[in-house]
Biopython code that builds the backbone (N, CA, C, O; Angstrom):
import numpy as np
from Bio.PDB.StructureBuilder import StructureBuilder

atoms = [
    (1, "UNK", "N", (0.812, -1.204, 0.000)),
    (1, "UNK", "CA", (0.000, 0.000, 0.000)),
    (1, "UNK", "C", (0.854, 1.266, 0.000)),
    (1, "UNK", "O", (0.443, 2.344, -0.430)),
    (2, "UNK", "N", (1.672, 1.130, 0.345)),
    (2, "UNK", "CA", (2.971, 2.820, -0.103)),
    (2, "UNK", "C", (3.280, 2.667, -1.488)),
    (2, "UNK", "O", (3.819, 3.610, -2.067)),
    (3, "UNK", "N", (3.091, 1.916, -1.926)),
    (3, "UNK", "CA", (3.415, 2.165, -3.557)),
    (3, "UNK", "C", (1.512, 2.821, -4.172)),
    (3, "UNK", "O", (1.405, 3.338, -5.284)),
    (4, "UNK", "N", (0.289, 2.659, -3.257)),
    (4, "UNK", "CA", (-0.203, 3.137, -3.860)),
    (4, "UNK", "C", (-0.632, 4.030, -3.037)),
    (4, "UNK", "O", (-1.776, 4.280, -3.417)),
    (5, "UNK", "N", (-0.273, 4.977, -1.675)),
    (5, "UNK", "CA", (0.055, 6.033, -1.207)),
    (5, "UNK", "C", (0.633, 6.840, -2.228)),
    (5, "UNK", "O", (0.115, 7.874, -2.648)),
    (6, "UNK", "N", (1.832, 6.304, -2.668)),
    (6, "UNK", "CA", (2.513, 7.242, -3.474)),
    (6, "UNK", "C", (2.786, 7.791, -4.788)),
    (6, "UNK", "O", (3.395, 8.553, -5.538)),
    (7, "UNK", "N", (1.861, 6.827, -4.543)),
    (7, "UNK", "CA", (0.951, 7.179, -6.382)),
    (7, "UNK", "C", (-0.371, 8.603, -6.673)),
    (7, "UNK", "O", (-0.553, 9.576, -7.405)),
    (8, "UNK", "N", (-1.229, 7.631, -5.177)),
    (8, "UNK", "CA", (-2.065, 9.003, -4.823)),
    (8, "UNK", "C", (-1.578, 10.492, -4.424)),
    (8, "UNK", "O", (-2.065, 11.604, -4.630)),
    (9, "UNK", "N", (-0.583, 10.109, -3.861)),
    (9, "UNK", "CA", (0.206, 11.905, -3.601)),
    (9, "UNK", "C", (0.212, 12.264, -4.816)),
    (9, "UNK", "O", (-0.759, 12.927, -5.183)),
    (10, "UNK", "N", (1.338, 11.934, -5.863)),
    (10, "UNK", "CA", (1.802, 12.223, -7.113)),
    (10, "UNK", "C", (0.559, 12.053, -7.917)),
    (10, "UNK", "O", (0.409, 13.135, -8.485)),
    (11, "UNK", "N", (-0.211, 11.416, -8.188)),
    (11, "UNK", "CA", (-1.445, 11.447, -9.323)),
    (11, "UNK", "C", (-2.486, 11.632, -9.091)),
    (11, "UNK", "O", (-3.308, 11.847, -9.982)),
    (12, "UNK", "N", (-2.909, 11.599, -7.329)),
    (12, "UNK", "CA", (-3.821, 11.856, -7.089)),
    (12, "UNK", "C", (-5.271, 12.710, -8.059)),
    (12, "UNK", "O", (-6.427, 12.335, -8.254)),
    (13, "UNK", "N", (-4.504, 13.993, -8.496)),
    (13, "UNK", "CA", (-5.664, 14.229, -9.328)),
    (13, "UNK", "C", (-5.720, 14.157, -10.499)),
    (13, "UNK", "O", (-6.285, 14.991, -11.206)),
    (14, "UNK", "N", (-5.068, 13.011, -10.955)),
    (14, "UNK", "CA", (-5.442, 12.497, -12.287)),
    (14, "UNK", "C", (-6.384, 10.710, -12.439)),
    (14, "UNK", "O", (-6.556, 9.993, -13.425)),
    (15, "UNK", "N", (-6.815, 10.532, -10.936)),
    (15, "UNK", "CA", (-7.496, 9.553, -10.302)),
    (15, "UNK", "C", (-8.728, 9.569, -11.058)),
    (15, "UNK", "O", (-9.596, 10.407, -10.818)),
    (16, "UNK", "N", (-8.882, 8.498, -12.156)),
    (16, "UNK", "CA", (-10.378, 8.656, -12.701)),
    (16, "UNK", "C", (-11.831, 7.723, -11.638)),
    (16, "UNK", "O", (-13.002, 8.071, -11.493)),
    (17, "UNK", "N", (-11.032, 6.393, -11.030)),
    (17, "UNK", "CA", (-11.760, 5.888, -10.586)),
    (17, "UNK", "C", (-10.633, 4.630, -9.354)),
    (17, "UNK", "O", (-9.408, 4.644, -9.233)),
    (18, "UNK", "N", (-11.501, 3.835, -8.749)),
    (18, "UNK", "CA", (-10.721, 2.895, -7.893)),
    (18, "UNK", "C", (-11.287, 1.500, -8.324)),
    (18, "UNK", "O", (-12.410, 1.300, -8.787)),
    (19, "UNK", "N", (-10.657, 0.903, -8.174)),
    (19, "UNK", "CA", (-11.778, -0.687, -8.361)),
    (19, "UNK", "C", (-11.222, -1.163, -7.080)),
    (19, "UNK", "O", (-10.106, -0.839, -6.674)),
    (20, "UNK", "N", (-12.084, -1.985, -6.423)),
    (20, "UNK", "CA", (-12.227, -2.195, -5.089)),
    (20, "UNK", "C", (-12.820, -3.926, -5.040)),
    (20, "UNK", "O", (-13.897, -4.375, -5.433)),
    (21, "UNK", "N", (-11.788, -4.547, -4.476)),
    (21, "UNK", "CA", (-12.148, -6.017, -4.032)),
    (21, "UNK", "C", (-10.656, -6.300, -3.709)),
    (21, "UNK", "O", (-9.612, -5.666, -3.862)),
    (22, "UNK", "N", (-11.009, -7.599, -3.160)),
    (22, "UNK", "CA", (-10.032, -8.481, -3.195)),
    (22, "UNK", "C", (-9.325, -9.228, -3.915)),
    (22, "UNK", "O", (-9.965, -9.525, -4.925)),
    (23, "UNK", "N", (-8.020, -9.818, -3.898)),
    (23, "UNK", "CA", (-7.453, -10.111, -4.726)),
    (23, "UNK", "C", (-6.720, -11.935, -4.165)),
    (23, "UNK", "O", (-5.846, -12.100, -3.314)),
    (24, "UNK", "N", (-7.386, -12.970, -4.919)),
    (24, "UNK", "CA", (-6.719, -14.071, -4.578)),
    (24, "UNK", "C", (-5.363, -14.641, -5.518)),
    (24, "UNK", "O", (-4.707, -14.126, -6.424)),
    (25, "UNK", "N", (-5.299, -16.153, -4.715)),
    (25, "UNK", "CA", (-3.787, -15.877, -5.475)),
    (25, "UNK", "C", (-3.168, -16.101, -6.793)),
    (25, "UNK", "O", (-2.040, -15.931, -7.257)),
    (26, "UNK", "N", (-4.749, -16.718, -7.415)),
    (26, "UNK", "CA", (-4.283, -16.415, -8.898)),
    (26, "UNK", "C", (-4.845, -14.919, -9.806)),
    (26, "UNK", "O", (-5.127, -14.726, -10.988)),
    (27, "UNK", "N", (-4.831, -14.170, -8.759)),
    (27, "UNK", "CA", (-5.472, -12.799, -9.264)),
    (27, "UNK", "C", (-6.691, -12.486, -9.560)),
    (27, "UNK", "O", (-6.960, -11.473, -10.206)),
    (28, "UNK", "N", (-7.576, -13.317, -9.125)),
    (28, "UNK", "CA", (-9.140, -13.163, -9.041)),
    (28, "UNK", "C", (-9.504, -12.212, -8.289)),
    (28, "UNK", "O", (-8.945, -11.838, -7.258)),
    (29, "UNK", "N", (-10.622, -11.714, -8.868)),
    (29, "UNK", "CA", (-11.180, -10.995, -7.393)),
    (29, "UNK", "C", (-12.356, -11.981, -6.538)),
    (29, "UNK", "O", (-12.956, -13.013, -6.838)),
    (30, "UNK", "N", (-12.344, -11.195, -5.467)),
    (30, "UNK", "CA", (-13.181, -11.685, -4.757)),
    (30, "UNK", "C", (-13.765, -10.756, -3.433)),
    (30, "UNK", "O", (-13.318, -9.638, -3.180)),
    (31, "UNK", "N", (-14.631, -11.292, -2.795)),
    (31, "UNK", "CA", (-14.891, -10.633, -1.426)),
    (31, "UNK", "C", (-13.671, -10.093, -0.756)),
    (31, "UNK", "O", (-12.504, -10.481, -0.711)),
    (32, "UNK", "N", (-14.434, -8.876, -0.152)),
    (32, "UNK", "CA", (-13.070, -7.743, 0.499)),
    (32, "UNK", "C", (-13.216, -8.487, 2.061)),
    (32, "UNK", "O", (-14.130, -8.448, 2.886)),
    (33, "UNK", "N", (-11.758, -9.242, 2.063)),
    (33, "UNK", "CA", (-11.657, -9.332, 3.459)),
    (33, "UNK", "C", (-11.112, -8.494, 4.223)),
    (33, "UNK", "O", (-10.935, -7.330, 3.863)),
    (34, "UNK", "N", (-10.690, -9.030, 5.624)),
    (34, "UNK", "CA", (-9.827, -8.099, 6.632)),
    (34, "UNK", "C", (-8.537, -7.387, 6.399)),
    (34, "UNK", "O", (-8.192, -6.383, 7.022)),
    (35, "UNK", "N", (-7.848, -7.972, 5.463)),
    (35, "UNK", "CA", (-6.947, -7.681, 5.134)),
    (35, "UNK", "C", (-6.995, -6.538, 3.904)),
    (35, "UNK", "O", (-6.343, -5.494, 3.898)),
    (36, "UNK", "N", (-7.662, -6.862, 3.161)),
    (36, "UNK", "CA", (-7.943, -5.842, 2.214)),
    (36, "UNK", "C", (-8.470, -4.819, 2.423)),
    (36, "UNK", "O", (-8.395, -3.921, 1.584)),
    (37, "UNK", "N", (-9.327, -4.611, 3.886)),
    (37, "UNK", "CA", (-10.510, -3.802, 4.510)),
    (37, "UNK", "C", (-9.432, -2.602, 4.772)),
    (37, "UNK", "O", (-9.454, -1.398, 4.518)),
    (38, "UNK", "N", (-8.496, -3.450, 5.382)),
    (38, "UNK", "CA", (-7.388, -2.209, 6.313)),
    (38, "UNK", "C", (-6.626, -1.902, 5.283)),
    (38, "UNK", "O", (-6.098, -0.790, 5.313)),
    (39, "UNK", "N", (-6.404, -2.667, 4.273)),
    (39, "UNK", "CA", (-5.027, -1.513, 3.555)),
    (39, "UNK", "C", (-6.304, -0.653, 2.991)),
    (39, "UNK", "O", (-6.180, 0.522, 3.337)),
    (40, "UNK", "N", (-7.658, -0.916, 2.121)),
    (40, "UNK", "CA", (-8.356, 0.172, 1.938)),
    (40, "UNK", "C", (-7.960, 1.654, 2.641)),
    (40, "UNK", "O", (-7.347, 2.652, 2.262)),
    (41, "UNK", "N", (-8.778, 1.168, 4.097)),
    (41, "UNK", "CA", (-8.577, 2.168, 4.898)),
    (41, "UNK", "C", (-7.587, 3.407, 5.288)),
    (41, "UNK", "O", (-7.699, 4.539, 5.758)),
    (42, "UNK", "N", (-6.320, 2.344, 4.716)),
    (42, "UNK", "CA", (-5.082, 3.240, 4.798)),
    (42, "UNK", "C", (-5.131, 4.149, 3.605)),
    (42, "UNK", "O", (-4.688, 5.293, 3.707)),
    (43, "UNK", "N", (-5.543, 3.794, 2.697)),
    (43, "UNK", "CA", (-5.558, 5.014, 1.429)),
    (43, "UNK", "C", (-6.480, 6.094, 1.596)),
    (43, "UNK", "O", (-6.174, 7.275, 1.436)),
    (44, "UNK", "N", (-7.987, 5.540, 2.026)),
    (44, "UNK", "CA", (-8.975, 6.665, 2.229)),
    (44, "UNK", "C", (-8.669, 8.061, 1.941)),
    (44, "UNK", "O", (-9.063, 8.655, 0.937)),
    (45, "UNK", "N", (-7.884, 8.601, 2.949)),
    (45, "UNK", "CA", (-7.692, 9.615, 3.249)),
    (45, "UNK", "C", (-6.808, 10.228, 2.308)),
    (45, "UNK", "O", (-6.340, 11.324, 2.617)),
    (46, "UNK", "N", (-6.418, 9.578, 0.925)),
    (46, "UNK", "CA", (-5.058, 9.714, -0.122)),
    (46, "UNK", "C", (-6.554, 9.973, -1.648)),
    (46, "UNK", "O", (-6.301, 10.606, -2.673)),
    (47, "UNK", "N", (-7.640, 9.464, -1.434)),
    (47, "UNK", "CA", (-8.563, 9.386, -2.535)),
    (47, "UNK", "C", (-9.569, 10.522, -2.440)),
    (47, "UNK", "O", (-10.369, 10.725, -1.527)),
    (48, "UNK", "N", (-9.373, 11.260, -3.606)),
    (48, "UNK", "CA", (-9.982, 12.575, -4.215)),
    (48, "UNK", "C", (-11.476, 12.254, -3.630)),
    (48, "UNK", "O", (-11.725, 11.053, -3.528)),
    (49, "UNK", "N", (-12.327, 13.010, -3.301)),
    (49, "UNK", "CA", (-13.478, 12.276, -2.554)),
    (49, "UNK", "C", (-14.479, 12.522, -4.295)),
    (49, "UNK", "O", (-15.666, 12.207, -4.216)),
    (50, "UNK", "N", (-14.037, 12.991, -5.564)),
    (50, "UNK", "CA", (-14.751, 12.677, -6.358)),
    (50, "UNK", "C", (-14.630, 11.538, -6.784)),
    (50, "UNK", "O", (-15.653, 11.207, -7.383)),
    (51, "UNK", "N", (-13.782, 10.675, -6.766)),
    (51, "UNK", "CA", (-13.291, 9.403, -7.300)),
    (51, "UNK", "C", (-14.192, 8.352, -7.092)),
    (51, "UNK", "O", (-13.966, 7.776, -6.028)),
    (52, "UNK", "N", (-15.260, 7.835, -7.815)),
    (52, "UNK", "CA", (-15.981, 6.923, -7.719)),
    (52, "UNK", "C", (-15.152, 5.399, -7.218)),
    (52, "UNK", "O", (-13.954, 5.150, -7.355)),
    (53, "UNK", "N", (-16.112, 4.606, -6.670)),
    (53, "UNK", "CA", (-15.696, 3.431, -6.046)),
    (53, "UNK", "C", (-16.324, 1.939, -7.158)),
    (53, "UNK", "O", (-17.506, 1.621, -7.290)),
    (54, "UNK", "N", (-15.016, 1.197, -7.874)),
    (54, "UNK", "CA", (-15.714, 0.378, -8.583)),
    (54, "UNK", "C", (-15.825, -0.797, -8.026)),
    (54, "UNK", "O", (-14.711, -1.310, -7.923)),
    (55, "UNK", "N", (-16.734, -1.513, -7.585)),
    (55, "UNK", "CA", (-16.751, -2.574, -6.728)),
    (55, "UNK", "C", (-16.650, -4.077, -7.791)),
    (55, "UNK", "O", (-17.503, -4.660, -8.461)),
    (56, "UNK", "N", (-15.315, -4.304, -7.571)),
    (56, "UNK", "CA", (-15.395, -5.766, -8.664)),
    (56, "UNK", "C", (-15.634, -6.936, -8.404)),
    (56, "UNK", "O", (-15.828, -7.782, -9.276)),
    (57, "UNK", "N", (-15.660, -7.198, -6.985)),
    (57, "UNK", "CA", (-15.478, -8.268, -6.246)),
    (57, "UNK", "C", (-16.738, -9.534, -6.587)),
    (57, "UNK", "O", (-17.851, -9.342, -6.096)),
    (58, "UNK", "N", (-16.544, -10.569, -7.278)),
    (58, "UNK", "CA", (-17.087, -11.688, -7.412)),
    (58, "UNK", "C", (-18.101, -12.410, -6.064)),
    (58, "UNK", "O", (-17.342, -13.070, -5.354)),
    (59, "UNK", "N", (-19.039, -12.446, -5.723)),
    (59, "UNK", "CA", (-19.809, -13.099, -4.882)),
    (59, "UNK", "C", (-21.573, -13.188, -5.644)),
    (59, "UNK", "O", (-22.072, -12.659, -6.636)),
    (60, "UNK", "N", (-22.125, -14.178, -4.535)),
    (60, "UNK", "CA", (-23.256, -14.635, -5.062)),
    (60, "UNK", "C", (-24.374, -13.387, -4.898)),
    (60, "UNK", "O", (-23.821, -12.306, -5.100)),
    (61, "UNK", "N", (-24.971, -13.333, -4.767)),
    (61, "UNK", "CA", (-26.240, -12.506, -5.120)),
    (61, "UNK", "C", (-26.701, -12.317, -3.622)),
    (61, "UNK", "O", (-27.064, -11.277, -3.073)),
    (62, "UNK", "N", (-26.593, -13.563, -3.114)),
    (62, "UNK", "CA", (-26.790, -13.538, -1.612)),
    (62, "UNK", "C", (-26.031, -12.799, -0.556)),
    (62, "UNK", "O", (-26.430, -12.476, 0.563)),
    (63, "UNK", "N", (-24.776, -12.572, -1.152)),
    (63, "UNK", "CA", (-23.879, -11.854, -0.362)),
    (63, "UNK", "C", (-23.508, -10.558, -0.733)),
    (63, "UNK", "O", (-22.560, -10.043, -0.141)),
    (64, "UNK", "N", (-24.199, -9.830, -1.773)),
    (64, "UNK", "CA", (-23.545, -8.624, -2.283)),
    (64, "UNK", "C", (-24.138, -7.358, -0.852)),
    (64, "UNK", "O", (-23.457, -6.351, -0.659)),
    (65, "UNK", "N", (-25.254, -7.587, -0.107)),
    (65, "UNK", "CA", (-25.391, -6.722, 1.201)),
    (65, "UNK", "C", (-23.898, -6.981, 1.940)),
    (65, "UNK", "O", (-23.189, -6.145, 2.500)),
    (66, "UNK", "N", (-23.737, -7.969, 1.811)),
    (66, "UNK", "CA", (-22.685, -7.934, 2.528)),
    (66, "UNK", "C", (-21.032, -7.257, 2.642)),
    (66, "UNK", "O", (-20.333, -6.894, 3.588)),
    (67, "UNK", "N", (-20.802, -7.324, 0.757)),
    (67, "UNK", "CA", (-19.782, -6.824, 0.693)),
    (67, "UNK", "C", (-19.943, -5.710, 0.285)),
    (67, "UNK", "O", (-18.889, -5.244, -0.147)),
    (68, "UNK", "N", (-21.126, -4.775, 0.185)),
    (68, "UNK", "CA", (-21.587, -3.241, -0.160)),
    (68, "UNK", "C", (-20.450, -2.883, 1.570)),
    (68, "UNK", "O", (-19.307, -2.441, 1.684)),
    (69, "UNK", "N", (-21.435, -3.321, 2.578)),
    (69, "UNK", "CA", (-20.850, -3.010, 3.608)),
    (69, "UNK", "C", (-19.512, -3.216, 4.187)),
    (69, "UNK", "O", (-19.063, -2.497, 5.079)),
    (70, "UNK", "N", (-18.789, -4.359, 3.585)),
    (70, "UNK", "CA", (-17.533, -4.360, 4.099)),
    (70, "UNK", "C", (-16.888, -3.360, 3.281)),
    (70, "UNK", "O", (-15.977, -2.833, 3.919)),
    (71, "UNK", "N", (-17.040, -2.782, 1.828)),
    (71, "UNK", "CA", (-16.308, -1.418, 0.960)),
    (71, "UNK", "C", (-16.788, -0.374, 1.577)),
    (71, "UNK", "O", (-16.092, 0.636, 1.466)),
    (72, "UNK", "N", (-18.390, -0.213, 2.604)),
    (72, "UNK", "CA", (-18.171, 0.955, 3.096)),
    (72, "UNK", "C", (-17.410, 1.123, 4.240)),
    (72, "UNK", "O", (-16.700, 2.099, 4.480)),
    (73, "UNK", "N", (-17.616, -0.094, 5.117)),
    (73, "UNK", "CA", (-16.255, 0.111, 6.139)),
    (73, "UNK", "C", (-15.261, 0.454, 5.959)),
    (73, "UNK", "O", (-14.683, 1.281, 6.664)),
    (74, "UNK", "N", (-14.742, -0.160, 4.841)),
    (74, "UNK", "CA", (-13.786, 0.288, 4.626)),
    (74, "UNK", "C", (-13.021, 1.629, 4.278)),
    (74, "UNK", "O", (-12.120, 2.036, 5.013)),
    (75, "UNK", "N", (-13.350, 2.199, 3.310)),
    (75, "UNK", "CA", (-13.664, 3.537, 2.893)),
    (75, "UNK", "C", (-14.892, 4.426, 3.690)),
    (75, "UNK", "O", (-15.946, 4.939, 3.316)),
    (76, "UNK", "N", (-14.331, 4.345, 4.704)),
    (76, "UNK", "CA", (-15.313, 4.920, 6.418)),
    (76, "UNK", "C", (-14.977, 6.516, 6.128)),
    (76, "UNK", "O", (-15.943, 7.259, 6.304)),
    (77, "UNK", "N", (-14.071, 6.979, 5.819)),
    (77, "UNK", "CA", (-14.046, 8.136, 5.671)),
    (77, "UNK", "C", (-15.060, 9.816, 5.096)),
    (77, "UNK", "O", (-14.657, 10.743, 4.393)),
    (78, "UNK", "N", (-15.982, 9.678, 5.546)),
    (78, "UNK", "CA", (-17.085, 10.776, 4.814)),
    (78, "UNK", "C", (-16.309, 12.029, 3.617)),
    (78, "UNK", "O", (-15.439, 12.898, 3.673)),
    (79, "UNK", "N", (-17.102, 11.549, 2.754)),
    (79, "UNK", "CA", (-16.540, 12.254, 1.594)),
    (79, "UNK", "C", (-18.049, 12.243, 0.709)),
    (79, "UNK", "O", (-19.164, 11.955, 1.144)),
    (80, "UNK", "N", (-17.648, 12.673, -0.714)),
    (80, "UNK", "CA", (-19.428, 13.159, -1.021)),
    (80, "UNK", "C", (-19.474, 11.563, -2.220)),
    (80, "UNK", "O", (-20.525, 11.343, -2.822)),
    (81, "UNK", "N", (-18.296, 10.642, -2.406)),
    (81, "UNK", "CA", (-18.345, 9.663, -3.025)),
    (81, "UNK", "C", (-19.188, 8.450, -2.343)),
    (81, "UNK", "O", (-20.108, 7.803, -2.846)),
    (82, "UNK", "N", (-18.394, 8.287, -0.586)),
    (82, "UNK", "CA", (-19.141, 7.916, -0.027)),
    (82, "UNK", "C", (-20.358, 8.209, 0.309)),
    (82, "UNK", "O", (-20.984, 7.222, 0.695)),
    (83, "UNK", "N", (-20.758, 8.885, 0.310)),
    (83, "UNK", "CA", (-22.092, 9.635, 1.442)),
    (83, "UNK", "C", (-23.000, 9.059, -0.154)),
    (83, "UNK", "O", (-24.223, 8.933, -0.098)),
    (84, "UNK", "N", (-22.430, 8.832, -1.154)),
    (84, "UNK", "CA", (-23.381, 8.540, -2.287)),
    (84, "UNK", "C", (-23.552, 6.945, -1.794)),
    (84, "UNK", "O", (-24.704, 6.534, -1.662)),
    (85, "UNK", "N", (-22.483, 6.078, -1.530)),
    (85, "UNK", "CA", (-22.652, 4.575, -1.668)),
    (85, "UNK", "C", (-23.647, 4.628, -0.108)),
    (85, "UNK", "O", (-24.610, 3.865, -0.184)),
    (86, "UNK", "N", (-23.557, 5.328, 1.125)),
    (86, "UNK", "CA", (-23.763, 5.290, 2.359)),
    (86, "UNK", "C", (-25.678, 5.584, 1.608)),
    (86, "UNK", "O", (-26.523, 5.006, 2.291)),
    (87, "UNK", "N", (-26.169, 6.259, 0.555)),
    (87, "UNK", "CA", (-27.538, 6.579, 0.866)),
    (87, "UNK", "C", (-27.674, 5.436, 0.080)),
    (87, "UNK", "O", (-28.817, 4.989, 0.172)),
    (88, "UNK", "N", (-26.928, 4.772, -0.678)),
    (88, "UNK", "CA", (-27.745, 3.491, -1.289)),
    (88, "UNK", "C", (-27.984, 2.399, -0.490)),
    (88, "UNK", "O", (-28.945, 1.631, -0.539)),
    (89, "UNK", "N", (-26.743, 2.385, 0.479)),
    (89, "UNK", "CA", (-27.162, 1.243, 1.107)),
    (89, "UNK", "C", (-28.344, 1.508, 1.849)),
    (89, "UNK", "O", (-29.287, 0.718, 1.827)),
    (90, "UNK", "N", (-28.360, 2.505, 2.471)),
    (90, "UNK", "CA", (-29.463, 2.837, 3.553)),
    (90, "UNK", "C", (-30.841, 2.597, 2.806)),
    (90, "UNK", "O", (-31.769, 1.961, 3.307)),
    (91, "UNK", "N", (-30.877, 3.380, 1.113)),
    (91, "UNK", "CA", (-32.282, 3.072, 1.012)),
    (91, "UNK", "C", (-32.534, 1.924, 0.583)),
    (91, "UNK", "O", (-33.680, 1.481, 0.494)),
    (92, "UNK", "N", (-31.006, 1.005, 0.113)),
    (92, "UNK", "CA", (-31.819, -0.649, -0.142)),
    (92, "UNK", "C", (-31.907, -1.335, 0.936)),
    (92, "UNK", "O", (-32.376, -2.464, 0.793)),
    (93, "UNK", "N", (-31.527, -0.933, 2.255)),
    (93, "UNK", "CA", (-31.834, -1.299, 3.388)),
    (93, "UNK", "C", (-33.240, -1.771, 3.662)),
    (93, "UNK", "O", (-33.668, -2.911, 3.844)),
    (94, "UNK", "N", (-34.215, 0.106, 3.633)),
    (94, "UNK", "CA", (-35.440, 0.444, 3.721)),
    (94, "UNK", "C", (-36.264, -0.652, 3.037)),
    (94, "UNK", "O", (-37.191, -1.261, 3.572)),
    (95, "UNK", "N", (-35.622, -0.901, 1.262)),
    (95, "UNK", "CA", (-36.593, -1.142, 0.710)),
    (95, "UNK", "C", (-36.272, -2.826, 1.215)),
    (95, "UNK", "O", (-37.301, -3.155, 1.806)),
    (96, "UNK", "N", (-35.743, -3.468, 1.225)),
    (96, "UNK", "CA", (-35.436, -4.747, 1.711)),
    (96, "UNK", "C", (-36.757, -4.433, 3.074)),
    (96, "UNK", "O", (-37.898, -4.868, 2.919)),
    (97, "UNK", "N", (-36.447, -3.824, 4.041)),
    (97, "UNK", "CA", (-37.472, -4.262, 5.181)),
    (97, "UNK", "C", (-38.265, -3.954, 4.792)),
    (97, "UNK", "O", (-39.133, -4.452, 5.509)),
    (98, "UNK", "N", (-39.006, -3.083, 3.630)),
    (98, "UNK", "CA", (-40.562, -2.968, 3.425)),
    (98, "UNK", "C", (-41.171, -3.554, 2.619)),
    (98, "UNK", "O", (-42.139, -3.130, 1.989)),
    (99, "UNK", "N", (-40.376, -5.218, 2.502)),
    (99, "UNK", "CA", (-40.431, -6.077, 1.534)),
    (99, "UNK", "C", (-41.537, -7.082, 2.485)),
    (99, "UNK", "O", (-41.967, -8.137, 2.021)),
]
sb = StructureBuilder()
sb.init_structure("model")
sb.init_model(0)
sb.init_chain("A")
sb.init_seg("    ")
for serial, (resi, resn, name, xyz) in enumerate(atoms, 1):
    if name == "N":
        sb.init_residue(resn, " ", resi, " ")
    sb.init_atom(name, np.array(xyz, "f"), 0.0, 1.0, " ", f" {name:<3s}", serial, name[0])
structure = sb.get_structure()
């Protein structure tokens, strides 16, 4: 993650977008674990808060509530990119319980 600290210093605003998941060990993506959660976290604060979040991560249909929320944990930082993914979850929250 200092190689992509130090990318964000230096290119920061030439940042069109992020893609966001995990990475197994033949280079798949997949669900954002713990490990991936925290180096996220460590960049946060390095990402233009216009910079959209591309979520690539491979899981079933059943689990995508799940990993909405582990990319917002991760990227916990309030910015107006987040505060966009933070009202989706909330209103597919809503609409899920008024199901």
């Amino acid at each position: 993650m200092i190689t992509a600290i130090l990318m964000l210093n230096h290119f920061g605003d030439r940042l069109k977008q992020i893609h966001v998941s995990d990475v197994g060990p033949l280079g798949e993506h997949s669900a954002v674990g713990i490990l991936a959660s925290l180096a996220f976290s460590r960049i946060v604060q390095h990402v233009p808060d216009t910079c959209p979040l591309i979520i690539e991560s491979i899981v079933a249909a059943s689990f995508i509530e799940r990993e909405l929320a582990a990319v917002l944990e991760a990227f916990e930082e309030p910015s107006a990119v987040h505060a966009v993914f933070h009202d989706y979850w909330e209103s597919h929250k809503r609409a899920r319980d008024n199901r």
